[in-house]
C-alpha positions in Angstrom: 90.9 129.3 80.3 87.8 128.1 82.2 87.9 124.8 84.0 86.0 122.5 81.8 88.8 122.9 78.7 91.4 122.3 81.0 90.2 119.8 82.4 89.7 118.4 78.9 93.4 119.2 77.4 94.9 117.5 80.5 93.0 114.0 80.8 93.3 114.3 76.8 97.0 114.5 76.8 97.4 112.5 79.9 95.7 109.2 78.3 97.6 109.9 74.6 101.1 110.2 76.8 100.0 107.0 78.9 99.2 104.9 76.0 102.6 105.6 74.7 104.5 104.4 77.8 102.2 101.3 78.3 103.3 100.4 75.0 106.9 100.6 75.8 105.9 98.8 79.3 106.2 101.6 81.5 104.1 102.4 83.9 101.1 104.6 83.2 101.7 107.1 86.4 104.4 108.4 83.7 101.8 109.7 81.8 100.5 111.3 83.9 103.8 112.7 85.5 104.8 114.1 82.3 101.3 115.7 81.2 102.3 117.6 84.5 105.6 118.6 83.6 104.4 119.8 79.5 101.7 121.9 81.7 104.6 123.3 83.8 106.5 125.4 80.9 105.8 128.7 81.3 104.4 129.5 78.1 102.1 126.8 78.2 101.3 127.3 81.9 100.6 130.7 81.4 97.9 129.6 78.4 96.1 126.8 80.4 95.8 128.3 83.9 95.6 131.8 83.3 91.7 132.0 85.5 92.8 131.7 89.1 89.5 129.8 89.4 90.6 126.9 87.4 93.8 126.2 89.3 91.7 126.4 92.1 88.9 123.7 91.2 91.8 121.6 89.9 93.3 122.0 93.2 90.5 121.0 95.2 90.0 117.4 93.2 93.9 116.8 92.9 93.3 116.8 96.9 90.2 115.1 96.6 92.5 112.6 94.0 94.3 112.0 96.9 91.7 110.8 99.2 90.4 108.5 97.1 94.2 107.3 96.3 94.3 106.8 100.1 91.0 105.1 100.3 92.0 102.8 98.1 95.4 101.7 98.9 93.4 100.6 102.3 90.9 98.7 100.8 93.7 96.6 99.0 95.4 96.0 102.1 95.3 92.7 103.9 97.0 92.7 107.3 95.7 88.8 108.5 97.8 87.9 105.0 101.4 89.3 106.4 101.4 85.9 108.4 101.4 83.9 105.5 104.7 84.9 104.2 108.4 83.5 103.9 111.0 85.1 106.3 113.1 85.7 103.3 110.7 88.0 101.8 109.7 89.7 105.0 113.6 90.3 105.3 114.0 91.8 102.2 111.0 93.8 102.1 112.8 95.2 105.8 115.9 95.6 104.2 115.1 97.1 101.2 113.1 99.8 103.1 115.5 99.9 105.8 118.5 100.8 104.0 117.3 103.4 101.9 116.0 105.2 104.9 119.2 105.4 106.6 121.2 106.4 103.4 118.4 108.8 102.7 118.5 110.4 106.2 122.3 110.8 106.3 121.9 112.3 102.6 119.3 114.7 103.9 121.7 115.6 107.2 124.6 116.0 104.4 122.6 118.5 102.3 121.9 120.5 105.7 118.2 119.7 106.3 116.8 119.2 109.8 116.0 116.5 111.3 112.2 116.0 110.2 113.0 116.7 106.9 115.8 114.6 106.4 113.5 112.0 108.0 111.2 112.8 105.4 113.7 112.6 102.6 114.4 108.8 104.0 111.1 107.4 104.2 110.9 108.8 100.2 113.5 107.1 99.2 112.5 103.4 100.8 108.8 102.9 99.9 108.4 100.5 96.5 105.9 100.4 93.4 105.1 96.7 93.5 102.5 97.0 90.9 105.2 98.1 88.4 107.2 94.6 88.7 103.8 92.5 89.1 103.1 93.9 85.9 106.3 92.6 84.4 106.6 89.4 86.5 103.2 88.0 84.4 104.6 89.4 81.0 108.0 86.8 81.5 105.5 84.1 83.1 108.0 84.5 86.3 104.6 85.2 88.8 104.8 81.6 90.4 108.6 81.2 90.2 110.3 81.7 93.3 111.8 84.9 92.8 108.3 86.5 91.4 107.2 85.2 94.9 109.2 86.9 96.5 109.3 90.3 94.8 105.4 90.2 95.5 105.1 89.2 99.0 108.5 91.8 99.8 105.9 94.2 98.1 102.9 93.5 99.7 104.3 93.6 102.9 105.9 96.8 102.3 102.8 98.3 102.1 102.2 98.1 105.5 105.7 100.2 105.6 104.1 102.6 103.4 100.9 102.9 105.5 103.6 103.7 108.8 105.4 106.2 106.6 101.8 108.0 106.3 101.3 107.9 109.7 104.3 108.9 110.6 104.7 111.8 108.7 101.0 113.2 110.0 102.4 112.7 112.8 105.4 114.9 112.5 103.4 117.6 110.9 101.1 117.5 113.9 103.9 117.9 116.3 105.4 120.5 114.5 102.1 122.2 114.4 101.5 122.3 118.2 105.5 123.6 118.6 104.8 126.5 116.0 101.4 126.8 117.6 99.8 126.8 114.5 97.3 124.3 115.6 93.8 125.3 115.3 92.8 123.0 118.2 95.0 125.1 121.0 97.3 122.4 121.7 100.6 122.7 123.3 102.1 120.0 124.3 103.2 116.3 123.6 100.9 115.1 125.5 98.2 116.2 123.6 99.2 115.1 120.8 99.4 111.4 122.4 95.2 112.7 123.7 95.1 113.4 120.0 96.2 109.8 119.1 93.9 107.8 121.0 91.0 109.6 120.5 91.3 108.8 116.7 91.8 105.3 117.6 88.6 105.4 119.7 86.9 106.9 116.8 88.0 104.0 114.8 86.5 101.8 116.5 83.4 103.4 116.8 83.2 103.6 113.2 84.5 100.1 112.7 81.6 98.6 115.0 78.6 101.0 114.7 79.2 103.3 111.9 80.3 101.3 109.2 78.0 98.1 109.7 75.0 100.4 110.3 75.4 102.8 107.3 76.0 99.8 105.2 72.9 97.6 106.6 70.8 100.7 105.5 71.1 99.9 101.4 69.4 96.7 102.0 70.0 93.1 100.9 70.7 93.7 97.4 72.3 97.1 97.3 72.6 99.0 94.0 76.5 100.3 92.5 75.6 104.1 93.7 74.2 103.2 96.5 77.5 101.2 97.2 79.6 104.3 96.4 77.5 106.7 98.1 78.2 104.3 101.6 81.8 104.4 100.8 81.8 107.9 100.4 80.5 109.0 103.5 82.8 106.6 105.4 86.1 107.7 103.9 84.9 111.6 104.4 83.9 111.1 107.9 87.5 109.5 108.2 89.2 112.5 106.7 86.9 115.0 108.3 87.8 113.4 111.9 91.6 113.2 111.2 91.8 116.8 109.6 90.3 118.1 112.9 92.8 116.5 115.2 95.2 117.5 113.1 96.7 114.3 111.7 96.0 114.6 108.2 93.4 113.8 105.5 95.6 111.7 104.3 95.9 108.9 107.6 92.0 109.2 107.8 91.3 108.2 104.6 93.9 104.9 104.7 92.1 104.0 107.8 88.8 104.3 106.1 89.9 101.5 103.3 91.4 99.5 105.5 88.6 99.3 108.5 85.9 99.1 105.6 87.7 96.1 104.5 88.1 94.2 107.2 84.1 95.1 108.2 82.4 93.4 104.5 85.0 90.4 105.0 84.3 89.6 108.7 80.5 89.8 107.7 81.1 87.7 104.6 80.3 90.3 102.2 82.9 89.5 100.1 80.9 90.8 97.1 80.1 94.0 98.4 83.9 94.6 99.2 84.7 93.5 95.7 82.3 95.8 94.2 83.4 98.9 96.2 87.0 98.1 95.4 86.4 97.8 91.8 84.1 101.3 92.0 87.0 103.1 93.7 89.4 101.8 91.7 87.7 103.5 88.6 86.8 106.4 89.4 90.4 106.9 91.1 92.2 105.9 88.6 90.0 107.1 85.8 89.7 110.5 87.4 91.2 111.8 90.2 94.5 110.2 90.0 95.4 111.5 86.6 94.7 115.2 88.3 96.3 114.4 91.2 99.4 113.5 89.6 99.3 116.0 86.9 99.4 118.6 89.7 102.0 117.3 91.5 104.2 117.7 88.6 102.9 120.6 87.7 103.7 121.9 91.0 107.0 120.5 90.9 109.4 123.7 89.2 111.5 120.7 87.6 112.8 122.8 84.7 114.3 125.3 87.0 116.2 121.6 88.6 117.4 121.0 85.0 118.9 124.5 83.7 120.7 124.9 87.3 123.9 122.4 87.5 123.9 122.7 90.8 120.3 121.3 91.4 120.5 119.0 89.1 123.4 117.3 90.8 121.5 117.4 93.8 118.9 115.6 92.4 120.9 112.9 90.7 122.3 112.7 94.1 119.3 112.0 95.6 117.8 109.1 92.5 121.8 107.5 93.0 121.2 106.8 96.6 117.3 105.9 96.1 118.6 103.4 94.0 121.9 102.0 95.2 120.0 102.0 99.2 117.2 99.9 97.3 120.0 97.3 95.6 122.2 96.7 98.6 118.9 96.3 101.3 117.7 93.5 98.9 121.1 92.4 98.0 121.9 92.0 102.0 118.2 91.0 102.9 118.8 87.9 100.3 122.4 86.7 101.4 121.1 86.6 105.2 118.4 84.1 104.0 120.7 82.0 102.2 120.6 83.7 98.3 123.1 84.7 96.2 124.2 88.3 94.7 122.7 88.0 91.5 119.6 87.0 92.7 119.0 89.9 95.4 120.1 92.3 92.7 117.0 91.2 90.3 114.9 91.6 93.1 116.1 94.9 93.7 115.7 96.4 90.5 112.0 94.4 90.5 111.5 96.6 93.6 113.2 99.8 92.2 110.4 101.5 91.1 108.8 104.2 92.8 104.9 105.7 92.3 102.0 107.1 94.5 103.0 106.9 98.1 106.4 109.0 98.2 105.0 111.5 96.2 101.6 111.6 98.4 104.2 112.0 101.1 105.8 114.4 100.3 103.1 116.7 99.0 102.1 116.7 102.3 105.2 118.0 103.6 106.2 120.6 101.3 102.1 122.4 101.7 103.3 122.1 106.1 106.6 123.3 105.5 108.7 120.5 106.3 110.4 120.0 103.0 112.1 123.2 100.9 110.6 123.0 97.0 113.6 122.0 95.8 114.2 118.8 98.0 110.2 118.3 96.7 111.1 118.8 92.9 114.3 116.3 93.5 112.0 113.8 94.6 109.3 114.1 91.9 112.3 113.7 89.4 113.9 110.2 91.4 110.1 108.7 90.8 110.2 109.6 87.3 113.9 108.4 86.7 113.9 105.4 88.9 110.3 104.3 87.5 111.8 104.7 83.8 114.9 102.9 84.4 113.8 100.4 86.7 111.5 97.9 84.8 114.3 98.0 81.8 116.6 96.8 83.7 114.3 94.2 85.7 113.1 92.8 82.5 116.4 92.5 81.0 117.7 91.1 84.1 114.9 88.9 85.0 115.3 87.5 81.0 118.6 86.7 81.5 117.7 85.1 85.2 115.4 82.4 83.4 117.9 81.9 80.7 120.2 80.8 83.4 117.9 79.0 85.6 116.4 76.8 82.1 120.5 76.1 81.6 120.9 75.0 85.3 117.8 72.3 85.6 
């Protein structure tokens, strides 16, 4: 089938499937995780994407989907913001990444990966989809309670987590590239890659002091929407184009583009611009490329081969039990240092149960470089869709339960 039907069928069935969920108060990623997964059965599959040429085109904007995605998680970040929050959220947000990881990497060491991978499989397991318990947090009214404070400052600031998981992982693929040799810049040593480093931090600055300001002080006073986009555009590719050829990923190019673009429009009060980009990304992401990107993630994802084998299956509920329980116990332990009690840090950690973009961004980068087997990437596609189904349930049965208790007690 040519490109333009399937294109079509999928951001048809993707919107039907995420109206469903959004009326069940699920998040809409769902949608688009499961569009991927009806795609994925073999009959169907064989229908839809029978001309190499379309799985190729889908390809290249499922990658491009992931740029943008990138672009626009930095644009949302804040960094001067982190100082504004309460030491009990800045534990728990540490906590709840922290614990996770650790249980994640002995899990990964137990099921006899090495140690990159099972580094991999840890920093999967810890990163949180914030946006999933906002969403539920101003459905109860709880947003300026003090637990909905917490759970959204814990999740802001574990978006700067997120944004070191990125960079970390480039950075093991890069290393592993120079070991195998497989880097198409010659390198060979550590060293290098350290050469590597701060040249794309001296780059950044470049960009962030001449680049930026003067591409953007070419549209003019009063600069039109597509001439807005069009700036952006060339900023994040240049990004991505720089970071691909040193070797640290699209991906960390692309994150640094948002977030230096950012901090450029606000420290030259251009707030409006900086709005308006935002809100230009935002559709055109998550109108467009995100739907594809997740589509073909689950798509990619052999999950029904994980289903009809027991022994894969196990692996994977495996996997979503310690996801989950590493999640509970960090924000469990991160709330009783700070003076809260058990209940309490057990709402906040189903609020910050659910997972979304950035594991599976992570991971998709690992299994195309060869750090992750298939199957420890099809385990991890089905955690985000279990955890991010079961989590906001429980949240908003717990969090109902939480006011109850709290109207009782005043």
């Amino acid at each position: 089938m040519e490109f333009i039907p399937v294109l079509f069928i999928c951001l048809s069935v993707t919107y039907l499937i995420s109206w469903f969920f959004r009326r069940l108060g699920l998040p809409h990623i769902l949608g688009h995780l499961t569009t991927g997964l009806i795609l994925s059965i073999p009959f169907i599959s064989k229908f839809i994407f029978n001309d190499h040429n379309s799985m190729t085109i889908f390809s290249t904007i499922a990658n491009l989907g992931l740029i943008f995605l990138l672009f626009f998680i930095g644009l949302k970040i804040n960094v001067s913001s982190l100082m504004k929050f309460s030491k009990r959220s800045i534990n728990i947000s540490f906590l709840s990444a922290l614990v996770p990881f650790a249980l994640g990497f002995i899990c990964g060491h137990f099921l006899g990966m090495d140690f990159f991978g099972a580094m991999i499989l840890g920093a999967s397991l810890s990163v949180t989809a914030e946006a999933v318990s906002g969403a539920i947090l101003e459905e109860l009214n709880m947003i300026n309670t003090r637990i909905g404070l917490i759970i959204i400052e814990a999740g802001i600031i574990d978006d700067i987590f997120e944004v070191l998981t990125l960079a970390a992982i480039g950075t093991i693929i890069q290393s592993q590239n120079t070991i195998t040799g497989v880097a198409n810049t010659g390198l060979n040593s550590v060293g290098n890659i350290f050469l590597d480093v701060m040249v794309f931090i001296g780059l950044i600055y470049i960009v962030r002091f001449i680049f930026i300001p003067v591409t953007f002080k070419l549209l003019g006073k009063e600069p039109s929407h597509s001439d807005l986009f069009t700036a952006s555009f060339i900023v994040v590719l240049f990004m991505a184009a720089i970071s691909s050829y040193l070797e640290l990923g699209t991906v960390i190019g692309a994150l640094i583009a948002g977030i230096i673009v950012k901090q450029t429009l606000l420290r030259e009060n251009k707030k409006d611009e900086e709005v308006e980009i935002t809100d230009i990304v935002e559709t055109l992401t998550f109108g467009f490329l995100e739907p594809v990107f997740f589509i073909w993630i689950a798509y990619t994802a052999d999950i029904f081969t994980l289903i009809q084998t027991p022994s894969y299956l196990y692996m994977a509920l495996f996997i979503t039990a310690v996801a989950t329980g590493g999640k509970l116990l960090g924000s469990v332990i991160g709330n009783v240092l700070d003076g809260g009690n058990v209940r309490e840090g057990i709402l906040i950690g189903w609020g910050m149960n659910a997972r979304g973009a950035v594991e599976l961004i992570a991971i998709k980068m690992s299994l195309d470089h060869g750090l992750i087997e298939p199957l420890i990437f099809s385990s991890i596609v089905f955690m985000t869709f279990v955890t991010t189904i079961i989590s906001p349930i429980i949240f908003k049965i717990l969090a109902k339960y939480h006011t109850k208790i709290y109207l009782k007690s005043t």
